[in-house]
N, C-alpha and C positions, 0 to 999 in steps of 0.2 A: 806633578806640580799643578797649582792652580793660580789663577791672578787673587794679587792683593791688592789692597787701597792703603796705602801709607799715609798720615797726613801731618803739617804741620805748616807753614804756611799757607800753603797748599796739598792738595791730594793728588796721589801719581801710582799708577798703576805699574805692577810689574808681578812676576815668575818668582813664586816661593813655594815653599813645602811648608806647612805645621808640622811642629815635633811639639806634639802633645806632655813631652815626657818633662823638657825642658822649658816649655809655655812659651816658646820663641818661633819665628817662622825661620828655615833656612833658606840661603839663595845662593847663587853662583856667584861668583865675586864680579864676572863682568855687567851683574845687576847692580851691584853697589849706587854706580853714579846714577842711576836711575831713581833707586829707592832715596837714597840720604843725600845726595850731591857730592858724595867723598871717593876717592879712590885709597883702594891699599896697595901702598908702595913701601920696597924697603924700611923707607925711611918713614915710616906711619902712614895716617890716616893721611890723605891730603887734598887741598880744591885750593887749583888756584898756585899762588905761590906759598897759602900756609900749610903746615904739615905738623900733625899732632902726632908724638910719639908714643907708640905701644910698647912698653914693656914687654910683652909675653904674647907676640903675636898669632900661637897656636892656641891660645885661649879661646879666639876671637872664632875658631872654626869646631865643626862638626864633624869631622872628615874631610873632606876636600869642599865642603861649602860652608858660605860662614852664615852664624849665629847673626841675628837683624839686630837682637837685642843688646844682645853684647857689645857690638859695635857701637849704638849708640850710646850703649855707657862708657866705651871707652872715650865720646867724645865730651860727656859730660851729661850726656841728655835724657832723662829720664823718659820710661816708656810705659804706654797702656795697650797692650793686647788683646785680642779677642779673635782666637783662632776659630772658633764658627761659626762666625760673620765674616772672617778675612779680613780684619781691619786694625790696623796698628798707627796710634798716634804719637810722636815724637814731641818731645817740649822744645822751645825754643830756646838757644844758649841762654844764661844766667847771667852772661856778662849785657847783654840790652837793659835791662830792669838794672844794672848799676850802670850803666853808662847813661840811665834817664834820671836815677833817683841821688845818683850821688856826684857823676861829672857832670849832671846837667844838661846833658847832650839830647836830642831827641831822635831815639832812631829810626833810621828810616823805614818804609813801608811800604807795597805796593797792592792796590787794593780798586776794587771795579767800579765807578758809577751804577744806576740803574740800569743805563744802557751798555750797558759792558764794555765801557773803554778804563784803560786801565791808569792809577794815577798813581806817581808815588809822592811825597813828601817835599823831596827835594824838584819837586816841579817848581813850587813855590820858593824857591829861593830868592833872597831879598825885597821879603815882603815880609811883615810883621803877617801872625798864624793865630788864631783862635781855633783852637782844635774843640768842638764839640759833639763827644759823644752821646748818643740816642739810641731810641730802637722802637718797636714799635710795639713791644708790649709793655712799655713805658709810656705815661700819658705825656710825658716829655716831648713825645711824638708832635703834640699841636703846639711846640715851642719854634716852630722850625721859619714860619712867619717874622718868629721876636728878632730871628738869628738873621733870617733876611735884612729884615729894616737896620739892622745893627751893619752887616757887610754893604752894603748901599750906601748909608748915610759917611763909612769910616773910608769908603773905596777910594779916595781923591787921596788921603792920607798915606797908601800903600798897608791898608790892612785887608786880610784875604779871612772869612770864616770859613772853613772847611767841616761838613758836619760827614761824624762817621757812624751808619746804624751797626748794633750788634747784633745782627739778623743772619738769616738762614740764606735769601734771596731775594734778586729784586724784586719779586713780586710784593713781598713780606713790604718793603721801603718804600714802594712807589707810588700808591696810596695816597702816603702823606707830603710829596712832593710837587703836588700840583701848585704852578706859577712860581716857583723855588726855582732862582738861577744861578746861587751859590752854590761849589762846588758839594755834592753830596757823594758820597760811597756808601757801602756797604764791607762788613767785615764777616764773613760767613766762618769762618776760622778761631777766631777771635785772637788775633792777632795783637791784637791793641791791649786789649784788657791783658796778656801777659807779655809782653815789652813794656806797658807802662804801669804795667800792676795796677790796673782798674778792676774796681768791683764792686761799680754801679755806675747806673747813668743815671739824671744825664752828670758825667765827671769834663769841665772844661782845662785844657792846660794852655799856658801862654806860651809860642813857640818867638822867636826873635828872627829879623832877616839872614841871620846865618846858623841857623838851627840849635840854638841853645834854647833850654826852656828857660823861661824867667819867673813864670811862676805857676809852680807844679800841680796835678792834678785837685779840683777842688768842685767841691760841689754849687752848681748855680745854673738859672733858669734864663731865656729869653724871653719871658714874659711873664705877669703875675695871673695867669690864669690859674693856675694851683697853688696862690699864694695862700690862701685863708688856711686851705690843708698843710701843707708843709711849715707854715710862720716864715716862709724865707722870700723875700720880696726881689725882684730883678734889677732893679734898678741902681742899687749902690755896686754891684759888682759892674753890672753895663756902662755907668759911670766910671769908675775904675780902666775900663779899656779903655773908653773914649780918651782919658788924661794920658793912657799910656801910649796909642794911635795918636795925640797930636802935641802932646808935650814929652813924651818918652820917660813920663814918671810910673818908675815898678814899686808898686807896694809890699814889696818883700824884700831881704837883700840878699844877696849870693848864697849868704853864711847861711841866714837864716831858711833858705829855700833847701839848702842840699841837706841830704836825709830828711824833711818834714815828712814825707811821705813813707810811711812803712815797708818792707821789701815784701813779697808772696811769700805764705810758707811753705815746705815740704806737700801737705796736704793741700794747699790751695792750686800749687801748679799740677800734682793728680788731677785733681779734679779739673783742671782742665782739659786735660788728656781723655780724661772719660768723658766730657762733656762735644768733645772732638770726634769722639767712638760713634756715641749717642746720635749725633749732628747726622756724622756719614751713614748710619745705620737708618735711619730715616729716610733720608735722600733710597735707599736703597727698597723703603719699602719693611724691613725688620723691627717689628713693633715691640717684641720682646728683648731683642737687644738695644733697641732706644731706650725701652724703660726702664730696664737692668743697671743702666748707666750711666742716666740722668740720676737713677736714684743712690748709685755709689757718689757718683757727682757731689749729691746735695749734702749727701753725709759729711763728704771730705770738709765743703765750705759753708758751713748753711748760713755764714753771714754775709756772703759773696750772692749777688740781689742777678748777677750778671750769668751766674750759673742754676741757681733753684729758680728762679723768675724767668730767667730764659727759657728752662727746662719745659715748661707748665703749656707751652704751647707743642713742643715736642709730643707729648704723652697724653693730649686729647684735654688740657686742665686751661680754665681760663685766669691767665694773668693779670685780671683787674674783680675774680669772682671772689666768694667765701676763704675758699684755701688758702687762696693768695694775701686775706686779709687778717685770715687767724696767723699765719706764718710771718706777715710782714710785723703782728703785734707782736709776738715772739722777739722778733727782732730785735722792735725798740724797747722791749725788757731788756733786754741784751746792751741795751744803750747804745745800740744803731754802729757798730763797728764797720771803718770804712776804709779805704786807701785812700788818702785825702785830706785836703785842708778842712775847713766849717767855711759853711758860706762866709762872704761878708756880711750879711746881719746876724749872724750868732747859728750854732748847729741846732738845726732842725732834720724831720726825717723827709723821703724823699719819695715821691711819686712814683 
């Protein structure tokens, strides 16, 4: 046996075998809650008080140890392997990306500051949320100022900005944090981007004091530093909150919010998964298996800004260089496909 790195919220190490033959790693069943957070019981899968049932629970095994893979399809969750790096990524249930895109709910999340204290979502309860996403290989990066003066100004109101980078680490974030005393994290997972089916930053979502979103992912800026480039100005959207922080007017309505937003495809949550392989593969020093899998990655989504654009700093490629700009044209030939509303000034592309 050798350790593996499992990941999917998070990464967690345990005791498994590769079976090369099968493309899965096996383990002993008293690793289960270790690797997936699930026990096999009788009565199925289970954590907790729920308990999903298996059909044909000798599927699930190799002889007396079970299949990783298997399991997590029997829970629903697709899987990305790479048995010689040791690194297996799990997707996140399917039921979050419907309980954000269509009950509206926002789910929850736990996730690090720079300084490694750890925040979830529902911290902020009964407080109006402007969820905005960043990163730093996004020049969104020097938005993070706009986002300030926006939480400051709206703070007496009971609105909170919480901005989340799609970064590696806090080194990657901290940079651009300096005099920033609104809540910041970091998402080295990317966690966000598939519970809320983002795929691209910067995407802001409106969250309400009891966690319903009000208005769902959509492209927009804290400040017009990259207005001339993008044609999308900051100001009617940051207007837009202000009216909905002090007068509670949402410019959307329920109807009209649930579904606007596209669900991930088949090939877009792989590519997460690889893009998750890549991530740990890095961290680990594996430069051929980062690049292997950033570049499955990009194939899967290449319109997804959040996996090829994030990738580019993985594999040595500058995210604001030539590459990045011959691909981002591609893109807007493509007519700029996105998980998301259009700004309020009209759709433009995005930094």
């Amino acid at each position: 046996m050798t350790q593996i790195t499992v990941i999917d919220t998070e990464s967690r190490t345990v005791e498994a075998t590769p079976d090369p033959e099968r493309g899965t790693f096996l383990i002993d069943t008293d690793q289960l809650p270790a690797a997936l957070g699930w026990e096999l019981k009788p009565s199925g899968l289970c954590r907790e008080s729920t308990c999903v049932p298996v059909r044909d629970p000798a599927s699930l095994r190799v002889g007396a140890r079970l299949d990783l893979s298997a399991v997590a399809g029997a829970l629903g969750r697709p899987v990305v392997v790479d048995l010689e790096a040791g690194l297996m990524a799990v997707a996140l249930p399917a039921e979050l990306r419907r309980q954000a895109l269509e009950d509206l709910r926002a789910p929850d999340f736990e996730l690090p500051d720079v300084d490694g204290a750890m925040h979830r979502l529902h911290e902020w309860i009964g407080l109006k949320k402007v969820l905005v996403t960043f990163s730093s290989w996004c020049g969104c990066r020097y938005d993070l100022p706009g986002w300030q003066a926006l939480h400051d100004e709206l703070s007496d109101t009971g609105l909170v900005v919480v901005a989340v980078a799609i970064d590696q680490s806090a080194d990657d974030v901290r940079p651009w944090t300096e005099g920033i005393t609104m809540p910041v994290l970091y998402d080295p997972h990317h966690v966000l981007t598939e519970s809320y089916a983002i795929s691209n930053v910067p995407t802001v979502v409106w969250i309400d004091e009891e966690d319903n979103i009000v208005r769902p992912n959509g492209l927009a800026f804290g400040s017009d530093l990259f207005a001339e480039f993008t044609g999308v100005e900051s100001g009617p959207h940051l207007d837009e909150i202000r009216r909905w922080a002090r007068d509670g007017v949402v410019p959307i309505t329920e109807d009209e919010a649930r579904g606007s937003v596209g669900d991930l495809s088949d090939d877009e949550v792989l590519a997460r998964l690889h893009f998750r392989v890549a991530s740990a593969a890095h961290r680990q020093g594996d430069h051929e298996a980062t690049r292997r899998h950033v570049t499955r990655a990009s194939e899967l989504a290449p319109d997804d800004l959040t996996i090829w654009r994030a990738g580019m700093p993985l594999v040595g490629e500058d995210p604001f260089g030539a590459v990045f700009l011959a691909k981002y044209d591609a893109w807007k030939a493509r007519g700029m496909p996105y998980h998301g509303l259009p700004p309020v000034a009209g759709a433009a592309p995005v930094v």
